[in-house]
N, C-alpha and C positions, 0 to 999 in steps of 0.2 A: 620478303626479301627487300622489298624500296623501302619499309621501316628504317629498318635494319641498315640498308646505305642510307637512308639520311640521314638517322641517329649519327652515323659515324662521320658522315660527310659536317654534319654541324660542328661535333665535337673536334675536329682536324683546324674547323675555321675560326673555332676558340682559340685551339692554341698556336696557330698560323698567325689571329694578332695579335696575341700577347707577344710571341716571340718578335712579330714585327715590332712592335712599339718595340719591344728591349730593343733590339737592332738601329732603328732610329732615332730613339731618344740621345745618343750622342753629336749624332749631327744636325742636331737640336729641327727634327722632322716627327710628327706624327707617322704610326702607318698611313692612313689613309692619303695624308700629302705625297707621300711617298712613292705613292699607288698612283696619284694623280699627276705625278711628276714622270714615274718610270713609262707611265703611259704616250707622252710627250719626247723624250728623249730621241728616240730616233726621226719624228718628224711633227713638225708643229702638227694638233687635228682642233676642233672643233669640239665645243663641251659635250655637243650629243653624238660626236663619234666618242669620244671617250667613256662616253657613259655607255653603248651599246658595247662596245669592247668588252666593258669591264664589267656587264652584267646588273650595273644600279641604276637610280634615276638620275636623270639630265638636272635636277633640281638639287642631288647631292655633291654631283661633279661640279654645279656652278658655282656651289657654296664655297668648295673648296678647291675651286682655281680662283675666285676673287682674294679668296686669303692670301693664296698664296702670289698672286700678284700683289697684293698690299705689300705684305712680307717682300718684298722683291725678288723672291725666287722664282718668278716665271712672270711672262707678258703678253698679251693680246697684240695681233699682230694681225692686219688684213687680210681676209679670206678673198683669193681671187674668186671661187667657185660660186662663193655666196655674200653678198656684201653685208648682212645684218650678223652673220653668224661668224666670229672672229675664232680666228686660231689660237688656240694655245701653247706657247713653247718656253722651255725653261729657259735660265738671263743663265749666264756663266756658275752667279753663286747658286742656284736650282742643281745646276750641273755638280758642283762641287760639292755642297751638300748629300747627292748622292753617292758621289765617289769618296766621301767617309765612310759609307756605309758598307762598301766592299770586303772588306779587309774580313770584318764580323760575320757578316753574311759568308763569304768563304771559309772560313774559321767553321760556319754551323753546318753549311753543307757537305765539307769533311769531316766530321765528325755523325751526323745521319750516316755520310756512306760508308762510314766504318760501322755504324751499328748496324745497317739491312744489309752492309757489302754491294758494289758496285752496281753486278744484276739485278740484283732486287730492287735496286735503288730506281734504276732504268724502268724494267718491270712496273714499278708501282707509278712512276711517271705516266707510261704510253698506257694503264688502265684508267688512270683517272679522266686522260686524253680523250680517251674513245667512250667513256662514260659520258663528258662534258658533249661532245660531237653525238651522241645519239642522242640526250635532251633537248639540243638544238634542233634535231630534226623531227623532234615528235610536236605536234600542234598542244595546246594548251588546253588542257581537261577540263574546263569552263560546268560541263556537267556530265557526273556521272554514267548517264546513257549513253550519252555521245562518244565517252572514251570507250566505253565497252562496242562499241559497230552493230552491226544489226544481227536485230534479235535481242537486245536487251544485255545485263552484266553476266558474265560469264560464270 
């Protein structure tokens, strides 16, 4: 059965970014900018909050919040909390470049919830939710044995 959700969890996050790049390439953003920008939006954080947030390394969010600071769609900004580790938060045109991207992206979300219909829509949301929240709470199967508890694999 975890084949089975991966295989499928994979293939959703194939086409999660293609569709995102379609959806960003107009407002001339990468997904993954996009991802690193939406992350930001509601409050400057720090490249390694953004990266635990979002699941990847600290060393892929860094890459791509320098760019997009070069690009000038977002800016490092003084961390009270931490003075070596700077914030990150989008500049106006970060902001505005995402708010291109609404229109489409609402455009694709009505159109899903016409095909699974609004329940199901919801539905497949709050599984995915409680999928993601019980990986976070299982420790990291480093080995074999260890994931199986005592007495060996099941």
């Amino acid at each position: 059965m975890l084949s089975r959700t991966a295989l499928g969890v994979f293939r959703l996050n194939g086409q999660f970014l293609s569709l995102s790049e379609e959806l960003a390439r107009p407002a001339g953003l990468t997904a993954a900018w996009w991802q690193v920008l939406g992350a930001v939006l509601r409050e400057p954080l720090p490249v390694a909050g953004i990266a635990r947030n979002m699941g990847i390394t600290r060393q892929s969010v860094q890459r791509i919040a320098d760019l997009l600071v070069a690009k000038g769609l977002a800016e490092y900004a003084p961390n009270p909390a931490h003075r070596r580790a700077k914030l990150l938060r989008p500049t106006e045109e970060g902001r505005a470049a995402v708010d291109r991207i609404g229109p489409g992206h609402s455009a694709m979300a009505a159109r899903l919830a016409a095909e699974l219909g609004d329940a199901a829509f919801a539905e497949t949301v709050g599984v995915l939710e409680r999928l993601a929240a019980a990986l976070d709470t299982l420790p990291a199967a480093h080995d074999p044995a260890d994931a199986a508890g005592p007495g060996g694999p099941a």
